[in-house]
PDB file of N, CA, C and O in Angstrom:
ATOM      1  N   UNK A   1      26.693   0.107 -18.058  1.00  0.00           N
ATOM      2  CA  UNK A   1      26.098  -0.055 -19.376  1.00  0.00           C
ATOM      3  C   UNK A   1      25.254   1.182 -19.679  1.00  0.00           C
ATOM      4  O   UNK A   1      24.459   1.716 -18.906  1.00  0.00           O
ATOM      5  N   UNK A   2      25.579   1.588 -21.041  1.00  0.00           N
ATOM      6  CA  UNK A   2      24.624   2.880 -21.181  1.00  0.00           C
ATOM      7  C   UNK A   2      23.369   2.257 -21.467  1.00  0.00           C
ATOM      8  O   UNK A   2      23.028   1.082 -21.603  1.00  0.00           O
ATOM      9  N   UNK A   3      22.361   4.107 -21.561  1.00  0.00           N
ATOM     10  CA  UNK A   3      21.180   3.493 -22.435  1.00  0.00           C
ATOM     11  C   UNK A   3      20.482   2.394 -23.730  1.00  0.00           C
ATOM     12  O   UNK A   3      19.604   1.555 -23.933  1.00  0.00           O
ATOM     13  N   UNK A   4      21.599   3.123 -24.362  1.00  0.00           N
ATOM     14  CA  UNK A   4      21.986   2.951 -25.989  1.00  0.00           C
ATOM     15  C   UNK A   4      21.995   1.444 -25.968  1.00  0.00           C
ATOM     16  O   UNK A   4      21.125   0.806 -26.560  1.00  0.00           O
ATOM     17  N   UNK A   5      23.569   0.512 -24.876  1.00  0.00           N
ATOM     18  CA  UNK A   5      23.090  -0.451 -24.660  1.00  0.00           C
ATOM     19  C   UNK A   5      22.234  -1.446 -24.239  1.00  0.00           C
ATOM     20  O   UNK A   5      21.960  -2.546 -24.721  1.00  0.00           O
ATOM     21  N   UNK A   6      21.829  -0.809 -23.163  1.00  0.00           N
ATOM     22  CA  UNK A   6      21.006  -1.505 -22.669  1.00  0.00           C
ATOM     23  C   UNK A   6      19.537  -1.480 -23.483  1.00  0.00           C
ATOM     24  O   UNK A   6      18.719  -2.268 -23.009  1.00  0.00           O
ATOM     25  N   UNK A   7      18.961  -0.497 -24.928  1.00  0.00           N
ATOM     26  CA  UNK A   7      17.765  -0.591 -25.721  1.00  0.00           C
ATOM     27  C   UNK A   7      18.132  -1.503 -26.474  1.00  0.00           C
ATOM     28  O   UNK A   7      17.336  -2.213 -27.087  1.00  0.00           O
ATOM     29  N   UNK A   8      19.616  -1.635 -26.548  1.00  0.00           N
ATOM     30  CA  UNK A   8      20.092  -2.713 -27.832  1.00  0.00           C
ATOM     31  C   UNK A   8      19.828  -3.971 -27.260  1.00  0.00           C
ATOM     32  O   UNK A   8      19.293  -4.825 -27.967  1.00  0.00           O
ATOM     33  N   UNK A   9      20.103  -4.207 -26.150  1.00  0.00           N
ATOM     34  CA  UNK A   9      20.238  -5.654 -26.292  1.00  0.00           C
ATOM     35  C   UNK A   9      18.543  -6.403 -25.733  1.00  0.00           C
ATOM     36  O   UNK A   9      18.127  -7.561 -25.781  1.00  0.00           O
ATOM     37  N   UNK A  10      17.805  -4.898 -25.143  1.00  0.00           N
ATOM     38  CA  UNK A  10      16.271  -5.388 -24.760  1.00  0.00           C
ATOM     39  C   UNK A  10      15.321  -5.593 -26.672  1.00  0.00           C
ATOM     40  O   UNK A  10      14.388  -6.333 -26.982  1.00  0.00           O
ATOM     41  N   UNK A  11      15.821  -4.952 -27.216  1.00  0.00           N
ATOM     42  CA  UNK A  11      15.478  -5.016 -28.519  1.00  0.00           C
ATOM     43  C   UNK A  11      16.403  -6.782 -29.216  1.00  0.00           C
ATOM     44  O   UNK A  11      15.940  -7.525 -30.082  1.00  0.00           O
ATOM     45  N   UNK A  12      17.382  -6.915 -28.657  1.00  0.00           N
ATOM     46  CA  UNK A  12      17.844  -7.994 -29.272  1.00  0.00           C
ATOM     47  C   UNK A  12      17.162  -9.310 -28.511  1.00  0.00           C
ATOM     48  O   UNK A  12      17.226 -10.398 -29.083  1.00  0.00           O
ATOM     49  N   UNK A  13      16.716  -9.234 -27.627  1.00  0.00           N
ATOM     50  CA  UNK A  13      16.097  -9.768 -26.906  1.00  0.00           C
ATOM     51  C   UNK A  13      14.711  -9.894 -27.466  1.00  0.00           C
ATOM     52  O   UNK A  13      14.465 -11.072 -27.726  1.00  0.00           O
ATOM     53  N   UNK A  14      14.070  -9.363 -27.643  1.00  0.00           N
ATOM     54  CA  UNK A  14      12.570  -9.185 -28.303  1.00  0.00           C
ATOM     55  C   UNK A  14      12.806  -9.761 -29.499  1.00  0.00           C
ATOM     56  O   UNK A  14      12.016 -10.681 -29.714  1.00  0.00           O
ATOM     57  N   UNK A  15      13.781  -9.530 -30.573  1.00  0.00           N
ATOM     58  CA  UNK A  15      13.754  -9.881 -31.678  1.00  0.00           C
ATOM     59  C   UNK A  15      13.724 -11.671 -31.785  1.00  0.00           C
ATOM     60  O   UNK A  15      13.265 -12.439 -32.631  1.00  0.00           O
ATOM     61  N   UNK A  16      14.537 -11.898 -30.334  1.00  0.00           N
ATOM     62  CA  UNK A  16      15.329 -13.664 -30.418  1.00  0.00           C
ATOM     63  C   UNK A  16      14.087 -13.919 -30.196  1.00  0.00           C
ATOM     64  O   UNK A  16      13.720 -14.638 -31.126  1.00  0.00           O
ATOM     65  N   UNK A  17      12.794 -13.638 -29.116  1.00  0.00           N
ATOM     66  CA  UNK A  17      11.778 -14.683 -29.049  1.00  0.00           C
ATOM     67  C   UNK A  17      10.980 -14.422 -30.218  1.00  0.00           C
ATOM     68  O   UNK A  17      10.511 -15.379 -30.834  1.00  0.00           O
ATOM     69  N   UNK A  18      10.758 -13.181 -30.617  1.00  0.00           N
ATOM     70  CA  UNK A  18       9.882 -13.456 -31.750  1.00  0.00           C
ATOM     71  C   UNK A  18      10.661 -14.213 -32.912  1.00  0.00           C
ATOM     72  O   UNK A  18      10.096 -14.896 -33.766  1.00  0.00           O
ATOM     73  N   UNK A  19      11.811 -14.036 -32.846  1.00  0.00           N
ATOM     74  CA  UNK A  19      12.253 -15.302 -33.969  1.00  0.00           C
ATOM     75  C   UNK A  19      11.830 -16.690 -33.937  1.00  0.00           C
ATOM     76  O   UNK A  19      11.040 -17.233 -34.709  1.00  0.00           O
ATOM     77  N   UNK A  20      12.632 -17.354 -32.660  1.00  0.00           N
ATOM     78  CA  UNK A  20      12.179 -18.393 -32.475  1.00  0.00           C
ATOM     79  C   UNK A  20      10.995 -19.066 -32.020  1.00  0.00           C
ATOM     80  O   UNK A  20      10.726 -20.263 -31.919  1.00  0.00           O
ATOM     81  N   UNK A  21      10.194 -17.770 -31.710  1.00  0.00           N
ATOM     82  CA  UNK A  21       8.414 -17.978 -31.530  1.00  0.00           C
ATOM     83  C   UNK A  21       8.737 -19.272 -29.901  1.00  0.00           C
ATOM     84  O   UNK A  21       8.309 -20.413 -30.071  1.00  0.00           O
ATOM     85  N   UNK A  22       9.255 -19.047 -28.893  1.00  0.00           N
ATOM     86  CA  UNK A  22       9.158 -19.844 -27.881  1.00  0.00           C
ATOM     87  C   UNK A  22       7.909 -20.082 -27.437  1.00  0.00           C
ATOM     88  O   UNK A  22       7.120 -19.254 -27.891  1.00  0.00           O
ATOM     89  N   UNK A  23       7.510 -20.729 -26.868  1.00  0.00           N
ATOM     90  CA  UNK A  23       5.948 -20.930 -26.297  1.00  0.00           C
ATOM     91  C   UNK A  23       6.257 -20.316 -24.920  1.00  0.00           C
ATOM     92  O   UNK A  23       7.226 -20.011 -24.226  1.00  0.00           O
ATOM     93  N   UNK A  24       4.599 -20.296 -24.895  1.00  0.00           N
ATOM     94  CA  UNK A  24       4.534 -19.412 -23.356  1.00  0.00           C
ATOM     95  C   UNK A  24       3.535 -20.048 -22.617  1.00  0.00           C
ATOM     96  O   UNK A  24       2.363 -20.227 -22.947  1.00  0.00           O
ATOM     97  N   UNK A  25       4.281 -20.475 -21.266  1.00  0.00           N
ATOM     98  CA  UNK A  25       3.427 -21.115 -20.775  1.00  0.00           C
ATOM     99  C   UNK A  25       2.154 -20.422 -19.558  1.00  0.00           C
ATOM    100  O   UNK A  25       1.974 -19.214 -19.405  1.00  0.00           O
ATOM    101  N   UNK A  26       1.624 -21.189 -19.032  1.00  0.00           N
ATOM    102  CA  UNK A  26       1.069 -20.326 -17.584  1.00  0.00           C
ATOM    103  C   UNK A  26       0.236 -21.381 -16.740  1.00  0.00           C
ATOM    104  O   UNK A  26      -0.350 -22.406 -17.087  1.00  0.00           O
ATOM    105  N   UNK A  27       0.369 -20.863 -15.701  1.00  0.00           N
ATOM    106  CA  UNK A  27      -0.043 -22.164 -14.804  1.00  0.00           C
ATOM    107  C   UNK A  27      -1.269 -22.528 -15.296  1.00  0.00           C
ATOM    108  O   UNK A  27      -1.826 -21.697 -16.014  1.00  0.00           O
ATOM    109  N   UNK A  28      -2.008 -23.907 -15.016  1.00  0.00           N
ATOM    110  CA  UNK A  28      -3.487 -24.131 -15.195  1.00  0.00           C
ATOM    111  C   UNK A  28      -3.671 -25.317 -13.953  1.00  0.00           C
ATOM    112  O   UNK A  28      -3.199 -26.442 -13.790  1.00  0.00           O
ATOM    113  N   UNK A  29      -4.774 -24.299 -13.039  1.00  0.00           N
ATOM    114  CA  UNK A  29      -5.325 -25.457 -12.129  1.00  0.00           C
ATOM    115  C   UNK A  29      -6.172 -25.971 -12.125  1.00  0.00           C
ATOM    116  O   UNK A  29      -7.062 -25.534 -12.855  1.00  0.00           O
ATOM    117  N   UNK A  30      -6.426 -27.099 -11.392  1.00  0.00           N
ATOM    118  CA  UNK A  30      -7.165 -28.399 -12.102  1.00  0.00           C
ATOM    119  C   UNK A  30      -8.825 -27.890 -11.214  1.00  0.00           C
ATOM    120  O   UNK A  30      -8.892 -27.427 -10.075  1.00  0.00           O
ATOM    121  N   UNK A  31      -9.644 -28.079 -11.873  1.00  0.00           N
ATOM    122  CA  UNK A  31     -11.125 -27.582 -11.342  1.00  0.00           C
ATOM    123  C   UNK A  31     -11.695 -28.922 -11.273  1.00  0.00           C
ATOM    124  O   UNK A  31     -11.180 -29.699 -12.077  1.00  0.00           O
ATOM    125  N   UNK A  32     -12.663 -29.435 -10.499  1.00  0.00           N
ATOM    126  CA  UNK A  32     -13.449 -30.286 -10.131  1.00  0.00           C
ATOM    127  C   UNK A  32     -14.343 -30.118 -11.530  1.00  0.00           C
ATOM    128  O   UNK A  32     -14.373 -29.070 -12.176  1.00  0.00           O
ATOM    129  N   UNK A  33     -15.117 -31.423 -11.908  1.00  0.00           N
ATOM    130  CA  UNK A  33     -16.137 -31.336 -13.260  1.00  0.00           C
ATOM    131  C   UNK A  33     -17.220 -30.523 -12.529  1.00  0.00           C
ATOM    132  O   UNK A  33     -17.920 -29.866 -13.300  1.00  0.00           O
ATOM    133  N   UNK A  34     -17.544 -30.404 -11.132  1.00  0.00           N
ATOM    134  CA  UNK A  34     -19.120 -29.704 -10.764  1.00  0.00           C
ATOM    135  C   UNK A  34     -18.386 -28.083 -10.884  1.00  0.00           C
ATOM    136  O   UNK A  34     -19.095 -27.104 -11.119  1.00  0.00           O
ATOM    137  N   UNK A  35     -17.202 -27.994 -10.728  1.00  0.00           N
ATOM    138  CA  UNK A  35     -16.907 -26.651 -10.984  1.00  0.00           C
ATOM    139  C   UNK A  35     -16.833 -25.885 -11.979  1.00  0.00           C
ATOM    140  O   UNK A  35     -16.790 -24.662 -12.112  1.00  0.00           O
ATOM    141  N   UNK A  36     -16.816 -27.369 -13.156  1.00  0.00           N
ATOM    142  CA  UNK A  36     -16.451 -26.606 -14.316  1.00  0.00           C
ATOM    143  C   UNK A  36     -17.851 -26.696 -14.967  1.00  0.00           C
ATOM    144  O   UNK A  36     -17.963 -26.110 -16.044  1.00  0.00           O
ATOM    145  N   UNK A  37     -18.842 -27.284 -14.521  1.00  0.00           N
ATOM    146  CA  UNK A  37     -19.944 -27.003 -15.179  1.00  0.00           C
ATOM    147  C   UNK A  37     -20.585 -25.775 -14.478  1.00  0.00           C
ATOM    148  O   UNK A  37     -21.571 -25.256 -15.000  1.00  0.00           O
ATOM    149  N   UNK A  38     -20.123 -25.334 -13.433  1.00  0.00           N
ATOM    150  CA  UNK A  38     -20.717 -24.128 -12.992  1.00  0.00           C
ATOM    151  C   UNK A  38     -20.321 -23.070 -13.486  1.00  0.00           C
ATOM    152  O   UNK A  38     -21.007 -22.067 -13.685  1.00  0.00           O
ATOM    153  N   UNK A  39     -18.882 -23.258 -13.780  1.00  0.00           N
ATOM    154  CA  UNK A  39     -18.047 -22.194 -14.527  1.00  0.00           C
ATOM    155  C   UNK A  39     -18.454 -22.044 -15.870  1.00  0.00           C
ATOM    156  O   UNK A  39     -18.540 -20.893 -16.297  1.00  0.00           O
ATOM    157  N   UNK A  40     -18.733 -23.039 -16.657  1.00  0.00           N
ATOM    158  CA  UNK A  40     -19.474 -23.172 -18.408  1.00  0.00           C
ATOM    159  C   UNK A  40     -20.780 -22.332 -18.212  1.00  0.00           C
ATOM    160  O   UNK A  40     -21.098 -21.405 -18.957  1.00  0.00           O
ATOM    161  N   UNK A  41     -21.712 -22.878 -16.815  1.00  0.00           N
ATOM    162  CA  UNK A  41     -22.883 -21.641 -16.998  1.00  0.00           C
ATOM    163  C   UNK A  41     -22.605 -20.605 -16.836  1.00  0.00           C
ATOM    164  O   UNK A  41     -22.794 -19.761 -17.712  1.00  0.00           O
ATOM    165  N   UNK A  42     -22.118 -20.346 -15.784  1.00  0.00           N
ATOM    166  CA  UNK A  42     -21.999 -19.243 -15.273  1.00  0.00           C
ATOM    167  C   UNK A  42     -21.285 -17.932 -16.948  1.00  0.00           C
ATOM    168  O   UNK A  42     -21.603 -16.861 -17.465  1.00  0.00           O
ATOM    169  N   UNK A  43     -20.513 -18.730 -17.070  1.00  0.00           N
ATOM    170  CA  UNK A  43     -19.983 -17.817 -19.042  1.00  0.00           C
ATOM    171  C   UNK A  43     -20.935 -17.858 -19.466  1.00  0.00           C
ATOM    172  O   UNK A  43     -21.486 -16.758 -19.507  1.00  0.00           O
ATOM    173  N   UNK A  44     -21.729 -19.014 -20.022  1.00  0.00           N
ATOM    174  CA  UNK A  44     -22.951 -18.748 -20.822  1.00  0.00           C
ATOM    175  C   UNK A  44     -23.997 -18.090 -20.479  1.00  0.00           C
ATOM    176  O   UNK A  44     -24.712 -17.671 -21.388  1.00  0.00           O
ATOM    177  N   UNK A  45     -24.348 -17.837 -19.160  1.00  0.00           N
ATOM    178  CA  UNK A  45     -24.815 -16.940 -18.688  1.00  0.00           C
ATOM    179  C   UNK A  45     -24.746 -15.420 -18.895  1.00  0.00           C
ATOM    180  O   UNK A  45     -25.656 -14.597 -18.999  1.00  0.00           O
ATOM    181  N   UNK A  46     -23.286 -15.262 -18.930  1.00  0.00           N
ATOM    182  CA  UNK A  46     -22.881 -13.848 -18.998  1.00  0.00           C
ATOM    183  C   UNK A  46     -22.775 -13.310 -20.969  1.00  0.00           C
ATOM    184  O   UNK A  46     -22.752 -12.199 -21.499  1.00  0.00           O
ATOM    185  N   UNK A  47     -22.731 -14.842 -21.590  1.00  0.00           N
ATOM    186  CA  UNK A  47     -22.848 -14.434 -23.208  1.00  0.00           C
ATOM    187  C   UNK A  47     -23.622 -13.466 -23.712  1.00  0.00           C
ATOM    188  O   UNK A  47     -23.553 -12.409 -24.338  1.00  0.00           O
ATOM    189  N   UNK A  48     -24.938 -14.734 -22.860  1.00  0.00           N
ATOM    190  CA  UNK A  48     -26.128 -14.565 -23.613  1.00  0.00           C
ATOM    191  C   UNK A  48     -26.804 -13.168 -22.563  1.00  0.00           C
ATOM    192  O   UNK A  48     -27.745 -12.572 -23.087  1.00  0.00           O
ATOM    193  N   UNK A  49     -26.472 -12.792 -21.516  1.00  0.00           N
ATOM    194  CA  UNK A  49     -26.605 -11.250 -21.043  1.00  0.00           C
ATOM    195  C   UNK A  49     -25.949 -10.071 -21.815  1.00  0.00           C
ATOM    196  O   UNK A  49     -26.160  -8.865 -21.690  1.00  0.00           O
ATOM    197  N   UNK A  50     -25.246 -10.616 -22.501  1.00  0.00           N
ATOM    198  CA  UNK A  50     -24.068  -9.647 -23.319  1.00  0.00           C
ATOM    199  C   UNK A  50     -24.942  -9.501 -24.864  1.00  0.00           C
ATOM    200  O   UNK A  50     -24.967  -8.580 -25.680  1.00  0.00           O
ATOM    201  N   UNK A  51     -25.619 -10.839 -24.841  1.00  0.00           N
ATOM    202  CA  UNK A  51     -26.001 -10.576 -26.603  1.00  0.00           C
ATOM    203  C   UNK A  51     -27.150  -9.595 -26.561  1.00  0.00           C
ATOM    204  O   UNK A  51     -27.201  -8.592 -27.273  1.00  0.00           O
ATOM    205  N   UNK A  52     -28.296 -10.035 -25.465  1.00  0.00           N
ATOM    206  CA  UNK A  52     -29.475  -9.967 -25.003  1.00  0.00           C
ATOM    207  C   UNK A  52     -29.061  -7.923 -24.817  1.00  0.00           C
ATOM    208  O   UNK A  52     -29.749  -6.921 -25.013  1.00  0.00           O
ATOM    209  N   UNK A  53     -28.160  -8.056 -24.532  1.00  0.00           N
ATOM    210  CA  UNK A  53     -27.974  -5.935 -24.307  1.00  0.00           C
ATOM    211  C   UNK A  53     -27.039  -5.291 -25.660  1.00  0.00           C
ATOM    212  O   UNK A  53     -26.916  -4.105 -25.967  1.00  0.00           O
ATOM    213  N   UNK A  54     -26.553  -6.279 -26.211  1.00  0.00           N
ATOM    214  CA  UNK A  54     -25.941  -5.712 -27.430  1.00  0.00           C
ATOM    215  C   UNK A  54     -26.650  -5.706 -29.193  1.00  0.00           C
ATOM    216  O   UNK A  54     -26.297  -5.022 -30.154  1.00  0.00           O
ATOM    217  N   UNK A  55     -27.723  -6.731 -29.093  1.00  0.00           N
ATOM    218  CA  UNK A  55     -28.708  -6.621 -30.314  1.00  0.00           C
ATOM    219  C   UNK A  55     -29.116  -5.463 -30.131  1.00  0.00           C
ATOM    220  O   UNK A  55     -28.594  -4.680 -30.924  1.00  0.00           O
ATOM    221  N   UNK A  56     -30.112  -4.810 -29.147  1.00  0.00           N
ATOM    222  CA  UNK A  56     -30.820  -3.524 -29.488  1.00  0.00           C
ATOM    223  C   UNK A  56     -29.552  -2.991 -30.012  1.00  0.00           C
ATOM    224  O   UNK A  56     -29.339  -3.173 -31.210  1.00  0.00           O
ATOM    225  N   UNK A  57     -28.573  -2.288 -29.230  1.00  0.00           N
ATOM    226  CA  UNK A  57     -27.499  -1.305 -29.414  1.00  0.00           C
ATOM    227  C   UNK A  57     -27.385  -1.349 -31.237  1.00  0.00           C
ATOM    228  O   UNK A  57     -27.705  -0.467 -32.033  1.00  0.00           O
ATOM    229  N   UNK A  58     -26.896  -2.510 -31.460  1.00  0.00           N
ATOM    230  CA  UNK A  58     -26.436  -2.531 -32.620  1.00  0.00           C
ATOM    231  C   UNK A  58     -27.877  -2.429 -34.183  1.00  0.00           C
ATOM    232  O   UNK A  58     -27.701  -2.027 -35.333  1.00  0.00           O
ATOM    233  N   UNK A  59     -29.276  -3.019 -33.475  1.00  0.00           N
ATOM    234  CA  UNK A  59     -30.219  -2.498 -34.248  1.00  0.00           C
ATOM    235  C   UNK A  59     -29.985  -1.040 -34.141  1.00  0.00           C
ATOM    236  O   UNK A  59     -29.483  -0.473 -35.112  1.00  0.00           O
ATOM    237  N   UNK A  60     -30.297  -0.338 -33.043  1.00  0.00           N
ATOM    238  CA  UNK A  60     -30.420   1.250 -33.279  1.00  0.00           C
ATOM    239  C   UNK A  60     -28.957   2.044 -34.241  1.00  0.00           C
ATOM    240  O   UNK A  60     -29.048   2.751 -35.245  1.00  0.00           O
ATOM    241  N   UNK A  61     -27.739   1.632 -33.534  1.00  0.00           N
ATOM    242  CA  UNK A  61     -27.252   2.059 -34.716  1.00  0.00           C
ATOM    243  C   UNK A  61     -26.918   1.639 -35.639  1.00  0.00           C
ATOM    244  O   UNK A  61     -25.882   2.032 -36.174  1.00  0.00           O
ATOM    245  N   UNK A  62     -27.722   0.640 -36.180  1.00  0.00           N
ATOM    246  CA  UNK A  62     -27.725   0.235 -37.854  1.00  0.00           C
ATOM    247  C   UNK A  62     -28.848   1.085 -38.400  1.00  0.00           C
ATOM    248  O   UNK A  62     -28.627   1.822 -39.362  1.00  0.00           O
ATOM    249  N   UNK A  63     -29.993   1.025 -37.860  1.00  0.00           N
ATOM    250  CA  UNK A  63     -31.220   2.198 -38.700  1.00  0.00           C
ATOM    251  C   UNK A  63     -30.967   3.481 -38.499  1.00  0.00           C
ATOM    252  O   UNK A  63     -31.587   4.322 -39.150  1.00  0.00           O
ATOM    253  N   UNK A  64     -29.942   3.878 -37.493  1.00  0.00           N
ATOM    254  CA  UNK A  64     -29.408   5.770 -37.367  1.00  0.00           C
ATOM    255  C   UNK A  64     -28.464   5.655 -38.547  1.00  0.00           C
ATOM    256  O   UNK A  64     -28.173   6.677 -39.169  1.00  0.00           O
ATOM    257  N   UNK A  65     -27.891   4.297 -38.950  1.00  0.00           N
ATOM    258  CA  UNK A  65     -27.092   4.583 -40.188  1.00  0.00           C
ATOM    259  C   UNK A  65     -28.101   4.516 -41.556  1.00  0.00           C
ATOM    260  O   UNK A  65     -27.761   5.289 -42.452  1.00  0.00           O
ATOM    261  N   UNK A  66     -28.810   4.023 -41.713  1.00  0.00           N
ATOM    262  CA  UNK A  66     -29.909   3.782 -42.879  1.00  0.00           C
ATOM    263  C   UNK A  66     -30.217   5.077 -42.977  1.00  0.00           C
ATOM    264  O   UNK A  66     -30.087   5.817 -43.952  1.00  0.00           O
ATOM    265  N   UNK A  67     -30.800   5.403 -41.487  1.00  0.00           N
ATOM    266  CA  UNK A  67     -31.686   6.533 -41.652  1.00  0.00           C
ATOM    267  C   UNK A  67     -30.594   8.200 -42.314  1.00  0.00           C
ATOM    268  O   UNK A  67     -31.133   9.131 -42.912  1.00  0.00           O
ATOM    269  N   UNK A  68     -29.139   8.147 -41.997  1.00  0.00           N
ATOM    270  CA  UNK A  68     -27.852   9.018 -42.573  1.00  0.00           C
ATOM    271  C   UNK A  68     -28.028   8.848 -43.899  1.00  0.00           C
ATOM    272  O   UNK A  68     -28.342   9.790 -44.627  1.00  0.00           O
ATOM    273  N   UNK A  69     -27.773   7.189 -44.493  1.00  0.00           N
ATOM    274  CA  UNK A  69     -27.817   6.876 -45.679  1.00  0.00           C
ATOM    275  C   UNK A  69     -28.853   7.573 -46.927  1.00  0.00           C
ATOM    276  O   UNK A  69     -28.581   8.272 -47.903  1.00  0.00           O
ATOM    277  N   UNK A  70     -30.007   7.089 -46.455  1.00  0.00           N
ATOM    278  CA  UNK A  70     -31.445   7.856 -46.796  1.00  0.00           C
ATOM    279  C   UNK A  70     -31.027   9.147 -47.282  1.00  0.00           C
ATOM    280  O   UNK A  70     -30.658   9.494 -48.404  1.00  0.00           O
ATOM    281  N   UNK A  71     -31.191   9.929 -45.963  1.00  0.00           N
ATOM    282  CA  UNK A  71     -30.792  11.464 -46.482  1.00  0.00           C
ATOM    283  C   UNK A  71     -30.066  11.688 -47.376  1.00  0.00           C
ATOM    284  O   UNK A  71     -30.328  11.867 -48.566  1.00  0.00           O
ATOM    285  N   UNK A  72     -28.889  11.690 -46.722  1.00  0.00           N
ATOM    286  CA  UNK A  72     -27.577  11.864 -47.572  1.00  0.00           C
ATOM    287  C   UNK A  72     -27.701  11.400 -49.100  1.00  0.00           C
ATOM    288  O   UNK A  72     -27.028  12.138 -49.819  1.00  0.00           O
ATOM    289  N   UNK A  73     -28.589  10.054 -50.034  1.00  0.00           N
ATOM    290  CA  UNK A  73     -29.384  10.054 -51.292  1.00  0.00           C
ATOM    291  C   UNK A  73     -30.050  10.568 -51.607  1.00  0.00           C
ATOM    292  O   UNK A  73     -30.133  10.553 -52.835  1.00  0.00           O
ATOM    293  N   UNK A  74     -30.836  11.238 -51.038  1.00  0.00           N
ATOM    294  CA  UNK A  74     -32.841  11.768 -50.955  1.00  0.00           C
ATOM    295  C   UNK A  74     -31.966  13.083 -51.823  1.00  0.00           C
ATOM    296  O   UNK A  74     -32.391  13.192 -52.973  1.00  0.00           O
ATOM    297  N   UNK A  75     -31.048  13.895 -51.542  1.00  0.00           N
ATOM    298  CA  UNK A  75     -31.107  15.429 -52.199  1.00  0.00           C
ATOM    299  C   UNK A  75     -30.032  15.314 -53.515  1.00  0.00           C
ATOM    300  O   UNK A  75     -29.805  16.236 -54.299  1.00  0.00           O
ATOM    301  N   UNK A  76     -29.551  14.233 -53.554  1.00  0.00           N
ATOM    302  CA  UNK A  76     -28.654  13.936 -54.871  1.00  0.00           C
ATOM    303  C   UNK A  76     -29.640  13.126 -55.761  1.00  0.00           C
ATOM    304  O   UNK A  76     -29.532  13.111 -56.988  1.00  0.00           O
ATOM    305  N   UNK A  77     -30.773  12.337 -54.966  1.00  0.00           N
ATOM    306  CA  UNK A  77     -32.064  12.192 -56.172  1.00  0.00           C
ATOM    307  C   UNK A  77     -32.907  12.877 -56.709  1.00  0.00           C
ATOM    308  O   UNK A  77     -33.530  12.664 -57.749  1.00  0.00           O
ATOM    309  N   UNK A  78     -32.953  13.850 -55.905  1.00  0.00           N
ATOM    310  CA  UNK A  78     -33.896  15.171 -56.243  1.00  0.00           C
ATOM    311  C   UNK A  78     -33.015  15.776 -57.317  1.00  0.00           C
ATOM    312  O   UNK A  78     -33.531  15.893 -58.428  1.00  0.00           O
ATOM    313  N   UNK A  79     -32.039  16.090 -57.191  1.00  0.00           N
ATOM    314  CA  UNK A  79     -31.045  16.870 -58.060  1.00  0.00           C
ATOM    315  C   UNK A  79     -31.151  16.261 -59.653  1.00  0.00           C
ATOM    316  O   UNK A  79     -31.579  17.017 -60.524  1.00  0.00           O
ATOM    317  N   UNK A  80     -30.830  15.156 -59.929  1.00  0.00           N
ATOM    318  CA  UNK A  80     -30.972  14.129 -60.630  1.00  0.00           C
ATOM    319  C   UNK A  80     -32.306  14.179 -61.688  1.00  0.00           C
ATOM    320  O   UNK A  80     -32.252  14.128 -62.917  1.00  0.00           O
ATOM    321  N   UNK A  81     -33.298  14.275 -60.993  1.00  0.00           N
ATOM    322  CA  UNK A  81     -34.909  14.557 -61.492  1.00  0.00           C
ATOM    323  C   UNK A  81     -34.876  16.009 -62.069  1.00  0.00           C
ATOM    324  O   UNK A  81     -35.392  16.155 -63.177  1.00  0.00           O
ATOM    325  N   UNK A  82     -34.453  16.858 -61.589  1.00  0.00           N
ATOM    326  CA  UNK A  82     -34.374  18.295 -62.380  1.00  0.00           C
ATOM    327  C   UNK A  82     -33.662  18.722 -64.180  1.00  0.00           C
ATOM    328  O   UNK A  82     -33.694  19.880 -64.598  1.00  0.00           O
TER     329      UNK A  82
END
């Protein structure tokens, strides 16, 4: 089988599942409830470490953008006044 064929029919292939949208499965194993409440903290744990380091980030560069904004008006208002 050439290339040629063999892109054709991996492409005809791609096309059939996204046609028929098959489901996809994947294993899921069964966790004890004390596991899964350790597992629920243990995420919420790591959220709220994630929010707790990503507010500053996102304050500072929201006022480095204000502070762009600012400028970038300040000499087209001056202009304006003349």
């Amino acid at each position: 089988m050439s290339n040629v064929d063999e892109e054709k029919s991996a492409v005809e292939k791609a096309e059939t599942v996204f046609i028929t949208t098959e489901v996809i499965t994947s294993k899921v194993y069964k966790v004890s409830p004390e596991q899964k409440e350790e597992l629920d903290r243990l995420a919420e744990e790591r959220m709220k470490k994630a929010r707790e380091e990503a507010i500053p980030k996102i304050r500072k560069l929201y006022e480095q953008r204000v502070k762009e904004l600012r400028l970038q008006q300040k000499p087209k208002a001056d202009g304006e006044g003349n």
